[in-house]
N, C-alpha and C positions, 0 to 999 in steps of 0.2 A: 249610347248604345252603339251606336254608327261612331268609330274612330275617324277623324278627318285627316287626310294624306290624300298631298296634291298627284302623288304618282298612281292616283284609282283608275282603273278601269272603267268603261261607260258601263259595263255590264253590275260591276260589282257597286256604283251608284245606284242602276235601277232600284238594286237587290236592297239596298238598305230604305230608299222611299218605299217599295213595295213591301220589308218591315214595318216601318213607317206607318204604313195605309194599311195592318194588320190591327196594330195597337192601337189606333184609333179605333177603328169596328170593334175590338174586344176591349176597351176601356173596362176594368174593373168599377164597382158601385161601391161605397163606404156610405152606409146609415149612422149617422152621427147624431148628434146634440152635445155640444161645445162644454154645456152643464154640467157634461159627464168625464171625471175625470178619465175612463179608459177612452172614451171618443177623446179626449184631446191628443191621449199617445198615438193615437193611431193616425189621427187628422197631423200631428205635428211631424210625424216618421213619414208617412207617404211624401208631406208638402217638402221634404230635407232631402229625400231622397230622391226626388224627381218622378214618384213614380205616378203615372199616369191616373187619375180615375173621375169620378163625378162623385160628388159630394150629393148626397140625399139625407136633408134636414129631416130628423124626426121631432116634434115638437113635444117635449117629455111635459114641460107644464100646462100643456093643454092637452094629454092623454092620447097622445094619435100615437104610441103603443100600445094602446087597447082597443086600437081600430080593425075593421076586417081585416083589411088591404094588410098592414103590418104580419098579424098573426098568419097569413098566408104566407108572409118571407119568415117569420119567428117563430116557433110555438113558445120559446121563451119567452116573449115579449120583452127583451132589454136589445140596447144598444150596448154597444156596435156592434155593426152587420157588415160583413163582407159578402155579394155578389160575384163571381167570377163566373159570367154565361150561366151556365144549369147550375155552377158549385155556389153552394152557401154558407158560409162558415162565422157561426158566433164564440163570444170568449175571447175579450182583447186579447191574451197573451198566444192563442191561438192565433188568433188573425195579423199579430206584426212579426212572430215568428213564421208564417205563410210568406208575409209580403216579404223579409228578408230572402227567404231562401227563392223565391218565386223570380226576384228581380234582382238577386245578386247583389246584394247591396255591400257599400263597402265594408270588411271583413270585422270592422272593429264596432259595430252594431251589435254584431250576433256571431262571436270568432267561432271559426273551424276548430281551433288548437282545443284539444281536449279538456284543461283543465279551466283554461276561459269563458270556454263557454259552459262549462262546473259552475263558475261563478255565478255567470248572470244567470242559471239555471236556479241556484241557491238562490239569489233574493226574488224574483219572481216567485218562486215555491212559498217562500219566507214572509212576505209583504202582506197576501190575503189580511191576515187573522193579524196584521201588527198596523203598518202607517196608515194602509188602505181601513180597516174596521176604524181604529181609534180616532183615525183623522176624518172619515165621514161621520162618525158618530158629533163630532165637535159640528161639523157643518151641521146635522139636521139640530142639534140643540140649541146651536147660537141664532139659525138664519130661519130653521121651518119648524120645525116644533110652536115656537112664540107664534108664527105667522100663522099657520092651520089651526093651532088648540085657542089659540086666544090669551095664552098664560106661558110664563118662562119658566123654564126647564127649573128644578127646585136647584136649592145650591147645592146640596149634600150630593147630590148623581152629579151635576154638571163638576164639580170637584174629582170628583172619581173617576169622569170620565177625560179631567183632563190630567189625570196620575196616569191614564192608559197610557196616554197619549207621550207625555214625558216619558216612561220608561220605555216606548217602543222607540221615542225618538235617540234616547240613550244608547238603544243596542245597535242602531242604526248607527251611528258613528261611532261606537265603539269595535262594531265588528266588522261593516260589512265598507265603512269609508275609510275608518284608522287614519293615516294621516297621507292617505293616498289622493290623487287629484279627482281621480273618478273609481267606482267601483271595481273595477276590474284594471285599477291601476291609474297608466298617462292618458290611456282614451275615451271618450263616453262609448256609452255601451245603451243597450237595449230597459236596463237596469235602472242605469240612472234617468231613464228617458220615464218611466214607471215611476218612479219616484219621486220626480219632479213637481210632478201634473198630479199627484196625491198628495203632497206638502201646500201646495196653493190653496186646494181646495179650502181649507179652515183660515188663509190669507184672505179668502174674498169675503168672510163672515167679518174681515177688521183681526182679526189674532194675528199678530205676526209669529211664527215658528221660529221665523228665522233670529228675531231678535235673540241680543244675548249667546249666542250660539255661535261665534267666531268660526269655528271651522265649517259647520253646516252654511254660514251665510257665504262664506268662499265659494265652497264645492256651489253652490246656485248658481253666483255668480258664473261660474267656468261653466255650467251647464246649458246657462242661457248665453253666452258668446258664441259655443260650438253651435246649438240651435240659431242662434242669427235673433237679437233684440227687436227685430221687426214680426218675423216667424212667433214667439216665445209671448209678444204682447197680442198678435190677432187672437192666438185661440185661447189665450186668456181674458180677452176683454170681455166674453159676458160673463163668468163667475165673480170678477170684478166690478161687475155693476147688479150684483144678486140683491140688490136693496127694488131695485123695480120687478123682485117679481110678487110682491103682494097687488101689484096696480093687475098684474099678465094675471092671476090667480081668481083676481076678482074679474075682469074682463071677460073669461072664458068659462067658468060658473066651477071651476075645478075645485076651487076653496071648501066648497061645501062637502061634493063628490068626499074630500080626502080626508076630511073633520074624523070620523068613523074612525079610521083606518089608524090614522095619527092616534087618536086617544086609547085605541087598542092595544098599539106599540108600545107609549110610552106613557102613559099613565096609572 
């Protein structure tokens, strides 16, 4: 934020510590849970971006979104949550298009240029109801459905559900990668930063996506370099180790609590 140039003024130093000593006191809040594919975009965009805040763990498999305290920040009850002083703002795509424009981040996140930012506009619009539904669908069938109902998803849905999942993955690199290096062309974008941290998700269940998939395993590849491999494996290590949360389910009595709820869904 503060450019360094040895020909500064003593004045124009203060000026940038007493910036400084601003952003510290208004530090933004991010409510997270790492589980959650939109908390990882948001927790991995802040942490790239430098932008300032405090991390507030919400514990989704021990229910502490159904806590007073929470619903006094949420009436939704989901993460992620953005904090700014009095402002509150839920809806990951809401909340990193905030952080971009808020702290200016560099232009090829979230570009000015009209039809650029068309694009990354187009697959955030587009993703809901395609990688995001299909590819959490595979997560709760492979990793929590078995774990809460006591029984595996039948073959006949888990087949169908991963025909969703292939044909979204198909439109996805037919339309929106083609044979470009990142969605919106030579640079990552806000886009593929969404889509990354949604394609994992059914990775930490043991499915590789990526297999077999020569172009899709590139474009990762280039997506997790620009993130930084160190960046890319933190906030992926607990979906990666999703096998310990039958020990976390049982531990905290949630198993029971969600028995109901699961057979409701998907039975």
């Amino acid at each position: 934020m503060c450019v360094r140039d040895r020909g500064r003024s003593l004045s124009s130093i203060n000026m940038c510590e007493r910036q400084r000593s601003l952003f510290a006191i208004m530090t933004l809040e991010l409510f997270l849970d790492l589980h959650s594919q939109p908390c990882r975009a948001v927790y991995i965009f802040a942490k790239k971006a430098n932008i300032p805040f405090e991390f507030k763990k919400v514990d989704l498999a021990s229910g502490q979104q159904y806590g007073e305290e929470f619903g006094k920040l949420s009436i939704v009850r989901k993460v992620p949550v953005l904090r700014d002083g009095d402002f509150i703002l839920t809806e990951s795509i809401a909340i990193l298009m905030y952080l971009a424009e808020k702290f200016a981040t560099p232009d090829h996140w979230y570009p000015v240029a009209l039809q650029q930012r068309a694009r990354v506009n187009e697959y955030l619009s587009w993703q809901h109801k395609a990688i995001r539904e299909n590819g959490s669908k595979i997560f709760w069938f492979r990793a929590m459905v078995p774990l809460l109902t006591g029984a595996p998803v039948g073959q006949e849905r888990m087949d169908s559900a991963m025909e969703d999942l292939t044909s979204a993955l198909a439109v996805f690199e037919q339309k929106f990668l083609q044979q470009r290096c990142f969605i919106t062309g030579k640079d990552i974008s806000l886009a593929d930063l969404v889509a990354i941290v949604e394609l994992m998700q059914p990775v930490g269940t043991g499915l590789d996506v990526f297999e077999g998939r020569p172009s899709l395993s590139a474009w990762r590849d280039r997506v997790k370099k620009e993130i930084g491999a160190s960046l890319f494996d933190e906030a992926h290590q607990v979906i990666m180790n999703v096998h310990m949360l039958p020990q976390v389910f049982e531990d905290n009595g949630m198993l029971e609590l969600m028995k109901p709820q699961l057979k409701k869904l998907f039975n």
